[in-house]
N, CA, C and O atoms as a GROMACS GRO file, in nm:
protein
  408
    1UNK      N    1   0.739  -0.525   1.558
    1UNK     CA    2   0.665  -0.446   1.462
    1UNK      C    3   0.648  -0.530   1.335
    1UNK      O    4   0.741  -0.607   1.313
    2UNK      N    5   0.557  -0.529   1.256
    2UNK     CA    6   0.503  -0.589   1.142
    2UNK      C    7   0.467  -0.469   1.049
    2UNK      O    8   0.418  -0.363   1.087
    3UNK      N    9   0.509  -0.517   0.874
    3UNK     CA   10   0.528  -0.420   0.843
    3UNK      C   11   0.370  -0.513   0.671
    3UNK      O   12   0.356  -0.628   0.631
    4UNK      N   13   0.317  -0.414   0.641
    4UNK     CA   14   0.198  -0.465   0.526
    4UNK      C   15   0.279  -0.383   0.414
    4UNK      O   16   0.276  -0.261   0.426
    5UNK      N   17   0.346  -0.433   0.315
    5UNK     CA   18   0.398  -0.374   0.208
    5UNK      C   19   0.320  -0.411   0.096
    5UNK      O   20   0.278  -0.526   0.081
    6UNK      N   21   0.296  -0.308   0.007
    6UNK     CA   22   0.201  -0.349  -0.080
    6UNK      C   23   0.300  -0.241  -0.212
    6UNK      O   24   0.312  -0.119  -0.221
    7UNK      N   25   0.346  -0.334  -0.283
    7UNK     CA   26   0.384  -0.331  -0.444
    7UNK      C   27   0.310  -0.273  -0.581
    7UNK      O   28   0.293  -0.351  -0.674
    8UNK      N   29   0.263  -0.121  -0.593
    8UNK     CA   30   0.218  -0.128  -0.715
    8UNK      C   31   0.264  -0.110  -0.840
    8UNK      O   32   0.319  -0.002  -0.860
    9UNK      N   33   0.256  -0.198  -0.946
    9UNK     CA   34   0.278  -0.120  -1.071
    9UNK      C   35   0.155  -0.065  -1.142
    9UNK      O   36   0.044  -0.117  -1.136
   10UNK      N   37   0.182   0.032  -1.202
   10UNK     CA   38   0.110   0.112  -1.320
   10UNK      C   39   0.146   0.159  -1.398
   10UNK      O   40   0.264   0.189  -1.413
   11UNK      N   41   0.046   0.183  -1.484
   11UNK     CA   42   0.100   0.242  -1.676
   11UNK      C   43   0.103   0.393  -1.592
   11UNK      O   44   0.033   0.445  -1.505
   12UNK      N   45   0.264   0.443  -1.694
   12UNK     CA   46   0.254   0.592  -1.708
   12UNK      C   47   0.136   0.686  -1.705
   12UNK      O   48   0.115   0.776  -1.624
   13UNK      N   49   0.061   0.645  -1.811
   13UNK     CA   50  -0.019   0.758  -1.820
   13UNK      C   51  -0.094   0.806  -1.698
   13UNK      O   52  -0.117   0.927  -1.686
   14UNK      N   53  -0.141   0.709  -1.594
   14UNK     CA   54  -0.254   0.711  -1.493
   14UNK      C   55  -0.157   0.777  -1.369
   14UNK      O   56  -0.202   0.821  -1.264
   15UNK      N   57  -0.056   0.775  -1.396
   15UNK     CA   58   0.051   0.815  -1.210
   15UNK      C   59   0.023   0.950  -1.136
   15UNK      O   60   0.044   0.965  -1.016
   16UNK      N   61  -0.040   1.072  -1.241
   16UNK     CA   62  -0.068   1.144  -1.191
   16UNK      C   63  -0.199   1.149  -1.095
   16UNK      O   64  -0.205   1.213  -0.990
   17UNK      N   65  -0.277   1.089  -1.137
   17UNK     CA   66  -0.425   1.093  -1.137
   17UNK      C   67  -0.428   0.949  -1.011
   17UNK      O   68  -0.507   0.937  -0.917
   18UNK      N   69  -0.312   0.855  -1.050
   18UNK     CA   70  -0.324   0.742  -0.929
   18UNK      C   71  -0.245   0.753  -0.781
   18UNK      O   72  -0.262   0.691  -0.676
   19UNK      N   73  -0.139   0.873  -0.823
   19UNK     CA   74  -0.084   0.932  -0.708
   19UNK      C   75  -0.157   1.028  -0.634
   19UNK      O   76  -0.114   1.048  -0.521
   20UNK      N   77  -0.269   1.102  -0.674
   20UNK     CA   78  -0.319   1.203  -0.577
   20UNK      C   79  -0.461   1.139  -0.485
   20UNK      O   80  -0.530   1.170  -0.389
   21UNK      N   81  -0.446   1.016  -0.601
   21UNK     CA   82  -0.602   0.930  -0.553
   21UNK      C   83  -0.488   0.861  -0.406
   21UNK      O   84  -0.530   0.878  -0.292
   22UNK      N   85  -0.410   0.821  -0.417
   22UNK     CA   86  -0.304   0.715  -0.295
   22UNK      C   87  -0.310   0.863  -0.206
   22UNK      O   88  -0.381   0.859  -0.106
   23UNK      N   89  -0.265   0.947  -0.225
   23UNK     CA   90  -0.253   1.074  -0.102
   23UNK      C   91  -0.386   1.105  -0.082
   23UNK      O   92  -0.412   1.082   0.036
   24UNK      N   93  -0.470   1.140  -0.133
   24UNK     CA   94  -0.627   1.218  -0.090
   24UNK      C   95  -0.706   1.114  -0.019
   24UNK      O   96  -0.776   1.133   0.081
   25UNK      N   97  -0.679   0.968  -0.103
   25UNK     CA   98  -0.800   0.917  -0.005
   25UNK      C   99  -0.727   0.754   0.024
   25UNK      O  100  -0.776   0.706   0.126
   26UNK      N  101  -0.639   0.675  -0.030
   26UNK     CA  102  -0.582   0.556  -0.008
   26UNK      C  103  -0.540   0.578   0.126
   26UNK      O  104  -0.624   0.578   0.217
   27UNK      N  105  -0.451   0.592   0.142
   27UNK     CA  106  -0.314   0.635   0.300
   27UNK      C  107  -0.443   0.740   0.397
   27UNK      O  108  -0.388   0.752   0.507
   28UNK      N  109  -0.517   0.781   0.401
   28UNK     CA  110  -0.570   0.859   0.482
   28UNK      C  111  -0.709   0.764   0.547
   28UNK      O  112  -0.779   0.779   0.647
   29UNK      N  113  -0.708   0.684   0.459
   29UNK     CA  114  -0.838   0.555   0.480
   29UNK      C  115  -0.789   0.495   0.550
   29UNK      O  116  -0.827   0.502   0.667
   30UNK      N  117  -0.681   0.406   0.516
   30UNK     CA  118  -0.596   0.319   0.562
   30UNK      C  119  -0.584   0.394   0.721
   30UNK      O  120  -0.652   0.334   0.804
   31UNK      N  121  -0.522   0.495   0.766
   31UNK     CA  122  -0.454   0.538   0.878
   31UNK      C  123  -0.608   0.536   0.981
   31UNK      O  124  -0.583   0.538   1.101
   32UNK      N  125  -0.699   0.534   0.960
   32UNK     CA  126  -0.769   0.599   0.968
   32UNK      C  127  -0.828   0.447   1.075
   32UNK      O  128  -0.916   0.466   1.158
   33UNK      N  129  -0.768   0.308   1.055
   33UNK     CA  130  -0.778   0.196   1.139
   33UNK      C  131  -0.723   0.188   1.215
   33UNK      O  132  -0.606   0.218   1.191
   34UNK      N  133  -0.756   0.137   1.381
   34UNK     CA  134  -0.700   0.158   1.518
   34UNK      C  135  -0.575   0.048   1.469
   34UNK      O  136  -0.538   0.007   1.579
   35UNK      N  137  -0.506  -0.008   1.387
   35UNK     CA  138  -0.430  -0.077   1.404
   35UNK      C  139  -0.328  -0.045   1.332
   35UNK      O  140  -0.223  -0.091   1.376
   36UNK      N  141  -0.318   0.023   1.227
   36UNK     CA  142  -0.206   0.091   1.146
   36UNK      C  143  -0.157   0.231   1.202
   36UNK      O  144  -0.219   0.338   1.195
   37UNK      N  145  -0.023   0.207   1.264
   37UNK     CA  146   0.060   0.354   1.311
   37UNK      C  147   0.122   0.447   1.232
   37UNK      O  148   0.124   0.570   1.235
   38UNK      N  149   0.174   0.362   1.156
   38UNK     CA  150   0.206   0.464   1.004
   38UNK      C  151   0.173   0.436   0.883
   38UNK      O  152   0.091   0.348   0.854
   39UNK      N  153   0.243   0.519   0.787
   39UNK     CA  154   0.234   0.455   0.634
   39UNK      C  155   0.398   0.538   0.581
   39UNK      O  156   0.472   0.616   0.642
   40UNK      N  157   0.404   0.487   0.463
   40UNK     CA  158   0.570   0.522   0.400
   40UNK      C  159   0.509   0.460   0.254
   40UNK      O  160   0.465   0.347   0.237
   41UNK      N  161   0.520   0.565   0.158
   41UNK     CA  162   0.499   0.537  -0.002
   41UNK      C  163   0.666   0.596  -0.017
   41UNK      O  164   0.716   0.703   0.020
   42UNK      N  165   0.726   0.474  -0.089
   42UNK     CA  166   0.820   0.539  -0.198
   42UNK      C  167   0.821   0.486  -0.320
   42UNK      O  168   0.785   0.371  -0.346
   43UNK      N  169   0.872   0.585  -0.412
   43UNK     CA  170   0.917   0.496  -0.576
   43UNK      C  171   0.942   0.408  -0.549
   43UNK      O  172   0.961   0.396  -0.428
   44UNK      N  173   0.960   0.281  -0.639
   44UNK     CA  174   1.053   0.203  -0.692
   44UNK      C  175   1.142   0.242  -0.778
   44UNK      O  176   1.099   0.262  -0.892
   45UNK      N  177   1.255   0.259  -0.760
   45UNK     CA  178   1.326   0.342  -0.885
   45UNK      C  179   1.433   0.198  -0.948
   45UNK      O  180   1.534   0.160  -0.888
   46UNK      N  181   1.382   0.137  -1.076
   46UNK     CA  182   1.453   0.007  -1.112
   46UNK      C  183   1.430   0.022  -1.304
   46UNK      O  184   1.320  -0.001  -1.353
   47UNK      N  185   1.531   0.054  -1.377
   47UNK     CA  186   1.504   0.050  -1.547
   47UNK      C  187   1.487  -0.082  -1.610
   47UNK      O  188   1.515  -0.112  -1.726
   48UNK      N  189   1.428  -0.170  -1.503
   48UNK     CA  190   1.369  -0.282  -1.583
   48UNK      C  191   1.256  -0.299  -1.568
   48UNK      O  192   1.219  -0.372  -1.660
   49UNK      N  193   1.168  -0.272  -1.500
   49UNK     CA  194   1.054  -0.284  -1.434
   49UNK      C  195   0.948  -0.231  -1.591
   49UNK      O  196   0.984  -0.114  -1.604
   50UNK      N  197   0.886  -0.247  -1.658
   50UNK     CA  198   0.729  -0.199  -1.730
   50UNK      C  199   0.674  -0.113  -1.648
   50UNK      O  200   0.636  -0.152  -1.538
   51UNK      N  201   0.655   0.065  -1.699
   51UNK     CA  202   0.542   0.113  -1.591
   51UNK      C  203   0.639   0.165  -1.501
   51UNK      O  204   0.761   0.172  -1.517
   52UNK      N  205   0.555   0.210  -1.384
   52UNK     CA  206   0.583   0.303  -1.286
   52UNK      C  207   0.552   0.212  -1.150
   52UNK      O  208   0.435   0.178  -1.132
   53UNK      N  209   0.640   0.176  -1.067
   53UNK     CA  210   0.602   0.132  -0.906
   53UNK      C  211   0.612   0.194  -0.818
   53UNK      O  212   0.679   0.296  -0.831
   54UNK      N  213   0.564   0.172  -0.713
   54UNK     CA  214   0.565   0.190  -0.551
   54UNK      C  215   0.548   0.119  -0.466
   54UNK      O  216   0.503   0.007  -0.488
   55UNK      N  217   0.578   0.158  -0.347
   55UNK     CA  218   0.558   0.030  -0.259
   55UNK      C  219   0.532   0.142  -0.159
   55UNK      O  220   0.585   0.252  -0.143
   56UNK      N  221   0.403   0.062  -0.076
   56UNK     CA  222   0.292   0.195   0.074
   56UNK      C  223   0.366   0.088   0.180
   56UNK      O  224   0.342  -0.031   0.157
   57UNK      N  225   0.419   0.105   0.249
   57UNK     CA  226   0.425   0.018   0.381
   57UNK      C  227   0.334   0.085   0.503
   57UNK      O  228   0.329   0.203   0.538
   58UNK      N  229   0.260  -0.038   0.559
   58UNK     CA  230   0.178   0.053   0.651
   58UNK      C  231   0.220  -0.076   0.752
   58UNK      O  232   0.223  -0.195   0.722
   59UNK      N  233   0.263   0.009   0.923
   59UNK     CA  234   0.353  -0.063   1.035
   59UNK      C  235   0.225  -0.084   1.129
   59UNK      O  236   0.141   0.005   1.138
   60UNK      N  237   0.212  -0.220   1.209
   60UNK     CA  238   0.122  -0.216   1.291
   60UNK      C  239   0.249  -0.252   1.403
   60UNK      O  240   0.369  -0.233   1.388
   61UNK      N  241   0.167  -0.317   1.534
   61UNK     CA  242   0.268  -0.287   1.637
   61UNK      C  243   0.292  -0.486   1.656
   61UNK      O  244   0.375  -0.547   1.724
   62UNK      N  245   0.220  -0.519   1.597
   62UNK     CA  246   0.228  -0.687   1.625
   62UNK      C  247   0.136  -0.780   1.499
   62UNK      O  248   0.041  -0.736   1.435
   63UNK      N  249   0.195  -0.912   1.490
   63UNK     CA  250   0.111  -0.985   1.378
   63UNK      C  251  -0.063  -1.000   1.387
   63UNK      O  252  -0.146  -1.000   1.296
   64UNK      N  253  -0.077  -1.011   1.513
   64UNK     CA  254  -0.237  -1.006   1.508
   64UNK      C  255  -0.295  -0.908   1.480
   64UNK      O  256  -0.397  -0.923   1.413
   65UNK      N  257  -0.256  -0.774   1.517
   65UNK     CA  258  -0.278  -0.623   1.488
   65UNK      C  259  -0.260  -0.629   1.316
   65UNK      O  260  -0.348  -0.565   1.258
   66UNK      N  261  -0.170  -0.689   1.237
   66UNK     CA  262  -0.155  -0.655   1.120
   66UNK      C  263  -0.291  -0.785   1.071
   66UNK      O  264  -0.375  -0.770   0.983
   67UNK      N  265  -0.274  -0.898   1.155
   67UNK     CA  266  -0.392  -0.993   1.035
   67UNK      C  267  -0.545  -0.889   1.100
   67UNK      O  268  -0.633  -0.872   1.016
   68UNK      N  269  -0.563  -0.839   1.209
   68UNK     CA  270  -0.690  -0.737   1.220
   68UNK      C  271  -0.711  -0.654   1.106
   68UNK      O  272  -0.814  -0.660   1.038
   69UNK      N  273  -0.593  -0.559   1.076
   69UNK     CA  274  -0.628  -0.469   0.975
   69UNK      C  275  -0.652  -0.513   0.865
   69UNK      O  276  -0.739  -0.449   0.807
   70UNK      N  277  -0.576  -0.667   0.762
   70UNK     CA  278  -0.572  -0.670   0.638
   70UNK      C  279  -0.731  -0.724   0.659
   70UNK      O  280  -0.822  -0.662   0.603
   71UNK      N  281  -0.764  -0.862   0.758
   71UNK     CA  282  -0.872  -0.897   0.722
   71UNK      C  283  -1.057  -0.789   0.753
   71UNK      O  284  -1.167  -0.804   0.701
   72UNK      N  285  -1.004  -0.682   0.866
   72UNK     CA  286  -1.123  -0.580   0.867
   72UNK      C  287  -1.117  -0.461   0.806
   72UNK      O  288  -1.217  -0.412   0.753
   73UNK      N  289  -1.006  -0.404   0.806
   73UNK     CA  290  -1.021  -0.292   0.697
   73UNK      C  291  -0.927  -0.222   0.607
   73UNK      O  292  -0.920  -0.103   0.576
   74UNK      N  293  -0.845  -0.337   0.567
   74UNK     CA  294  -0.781  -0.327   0.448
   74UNK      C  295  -0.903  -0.353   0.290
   74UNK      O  296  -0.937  -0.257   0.220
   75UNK      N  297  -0.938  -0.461   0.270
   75UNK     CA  298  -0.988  -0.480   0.160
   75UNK      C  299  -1.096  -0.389   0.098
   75UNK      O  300  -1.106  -0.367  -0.023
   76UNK      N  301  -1.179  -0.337   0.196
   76UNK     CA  302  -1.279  -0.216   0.126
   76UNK      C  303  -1.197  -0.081   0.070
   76UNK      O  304  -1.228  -0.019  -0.032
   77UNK      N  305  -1.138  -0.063   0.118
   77UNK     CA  306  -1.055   0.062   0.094
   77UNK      C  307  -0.949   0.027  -0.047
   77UNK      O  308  -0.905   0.100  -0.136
   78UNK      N  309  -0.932  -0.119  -0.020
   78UNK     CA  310  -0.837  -0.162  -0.155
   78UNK      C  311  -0.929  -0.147  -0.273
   78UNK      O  312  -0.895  -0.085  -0.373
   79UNK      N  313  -1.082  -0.223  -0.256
   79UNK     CA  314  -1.122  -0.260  -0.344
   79UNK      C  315  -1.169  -0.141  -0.462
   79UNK      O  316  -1.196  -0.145  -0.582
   80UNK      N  317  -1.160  -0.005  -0.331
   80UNK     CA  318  -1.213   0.129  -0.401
   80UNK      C  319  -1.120   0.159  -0.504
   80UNK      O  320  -1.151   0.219  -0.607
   81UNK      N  321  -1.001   0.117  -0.475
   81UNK     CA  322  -0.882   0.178  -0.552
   81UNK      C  323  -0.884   0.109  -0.694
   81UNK      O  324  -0.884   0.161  -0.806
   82UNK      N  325  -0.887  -0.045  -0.648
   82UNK     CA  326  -0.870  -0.114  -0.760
   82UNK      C  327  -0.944  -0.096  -0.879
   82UNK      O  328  -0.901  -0.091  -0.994
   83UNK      N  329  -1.132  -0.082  -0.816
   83UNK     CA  330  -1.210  -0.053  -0.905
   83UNK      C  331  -1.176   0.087  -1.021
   83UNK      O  332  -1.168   0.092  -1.143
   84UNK      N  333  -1.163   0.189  -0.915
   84UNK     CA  334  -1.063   0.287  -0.992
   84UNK      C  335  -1.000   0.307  -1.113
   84UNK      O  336  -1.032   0.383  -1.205
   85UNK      N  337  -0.878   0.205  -1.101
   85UNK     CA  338  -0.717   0.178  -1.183
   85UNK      C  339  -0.756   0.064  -1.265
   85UNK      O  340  -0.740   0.071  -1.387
   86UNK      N  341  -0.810  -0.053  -1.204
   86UNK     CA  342  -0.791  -0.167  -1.306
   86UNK      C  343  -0.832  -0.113  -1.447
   86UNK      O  344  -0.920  -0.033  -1.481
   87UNK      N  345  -0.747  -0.177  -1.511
   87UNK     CA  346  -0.631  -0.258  -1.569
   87UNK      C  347  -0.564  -0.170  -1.561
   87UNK      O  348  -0.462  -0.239  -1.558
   88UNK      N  349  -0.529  -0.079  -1.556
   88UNK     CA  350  -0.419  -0.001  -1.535
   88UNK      C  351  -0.322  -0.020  -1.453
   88UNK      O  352  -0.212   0.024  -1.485
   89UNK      N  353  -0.340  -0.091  -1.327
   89UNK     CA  354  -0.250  -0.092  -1.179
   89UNK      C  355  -0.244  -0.221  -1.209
   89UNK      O  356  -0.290  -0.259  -1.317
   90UNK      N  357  -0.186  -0.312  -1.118
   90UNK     CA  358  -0.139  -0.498  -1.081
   90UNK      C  359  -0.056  -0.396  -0.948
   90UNK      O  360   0.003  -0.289  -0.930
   91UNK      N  361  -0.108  -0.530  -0.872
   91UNK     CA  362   0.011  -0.508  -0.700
   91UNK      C  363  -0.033  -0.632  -0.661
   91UNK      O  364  -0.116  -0.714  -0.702
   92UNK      N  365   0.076  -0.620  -0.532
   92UNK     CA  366   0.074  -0.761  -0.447
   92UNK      C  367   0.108  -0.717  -0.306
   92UNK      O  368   0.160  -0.609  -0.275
   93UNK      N  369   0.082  -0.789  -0.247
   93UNK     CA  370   0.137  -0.746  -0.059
   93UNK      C  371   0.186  -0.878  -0.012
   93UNK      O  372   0.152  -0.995  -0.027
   94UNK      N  373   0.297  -0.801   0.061
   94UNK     CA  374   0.369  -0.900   0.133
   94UNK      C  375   0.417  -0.809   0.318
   94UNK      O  376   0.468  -0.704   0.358
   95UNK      N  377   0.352  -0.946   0.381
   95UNK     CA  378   0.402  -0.930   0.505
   95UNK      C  379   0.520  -0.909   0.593
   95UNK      O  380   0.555  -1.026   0.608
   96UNK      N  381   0.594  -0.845   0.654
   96UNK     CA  382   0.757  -0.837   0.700
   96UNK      C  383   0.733  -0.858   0.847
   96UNK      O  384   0.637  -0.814   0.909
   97UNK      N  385   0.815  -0.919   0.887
   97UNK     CA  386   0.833  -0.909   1.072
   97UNK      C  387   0.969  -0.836   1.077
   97UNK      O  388   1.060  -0.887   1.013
   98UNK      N  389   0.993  -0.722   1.146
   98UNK     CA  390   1.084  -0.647   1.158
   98UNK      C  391   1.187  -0.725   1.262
   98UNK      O  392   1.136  -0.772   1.364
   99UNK      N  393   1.298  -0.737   1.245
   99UNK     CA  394   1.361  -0.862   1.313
   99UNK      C  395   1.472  -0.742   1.396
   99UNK      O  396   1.532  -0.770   1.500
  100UNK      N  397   1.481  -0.626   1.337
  100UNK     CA  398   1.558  -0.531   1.395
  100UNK      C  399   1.566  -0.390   1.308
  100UNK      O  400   1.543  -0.375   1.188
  101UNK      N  401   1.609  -0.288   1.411
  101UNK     CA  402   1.572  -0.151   1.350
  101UNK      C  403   1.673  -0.073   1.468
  101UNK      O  404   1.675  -0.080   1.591
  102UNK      N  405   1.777   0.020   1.344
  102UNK     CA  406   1.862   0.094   1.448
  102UNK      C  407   1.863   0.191   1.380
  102UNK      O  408   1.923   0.292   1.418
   0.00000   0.00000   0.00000
């Protein structure tokens, strides 16, 4: 399993308004590609961090399945968001190979 973790920070003020935009239409877009099986948003809960984070992990079942989704239909769906939030949001994604799970 391969896991697409994607890191956001944002200013306070926008979390309400950037959290219902991630539930109504981010994670439901996203799922919505034959190659992503789930998704998992949690806080970041850290008192050093500037702002408010999260991190969406969305699980495909193998690395080619995950480079399918980021390079066909990850980025339109990102770019909606970004246009959105910027400057308000900054994130980054990072890839995981699940090496074990009990």
């Amino acid at each position: 399993m391969y896991i697409y973790n994607i890191t956001f920070n944002i200013e306070i003020e926008i979390e309400t308004e950037w959290l219902s935009y991630i539930k109504a239409f981010f994670i439901p877009e996203i799922l919505k590609s034959k190659y992503v099986q789930s998704a998992l948003t949690s806080k970041i809960v850290s008192k050093e961090l500037e702002g408010i984070s999260y991190s969406i992990q969305f699980t495909t079942k193998s690395k080619a399945e995950l480079e399918r989704f980021i390079n066909m239909d990850f980025y339109p769906v990102l770019d909606k968001l970004y246009q959105k939030f910027h400057p308000k949001m900054l994130f980054f994604g990072t890839e995981l190979d699940v090496i074990d799970q009990q």
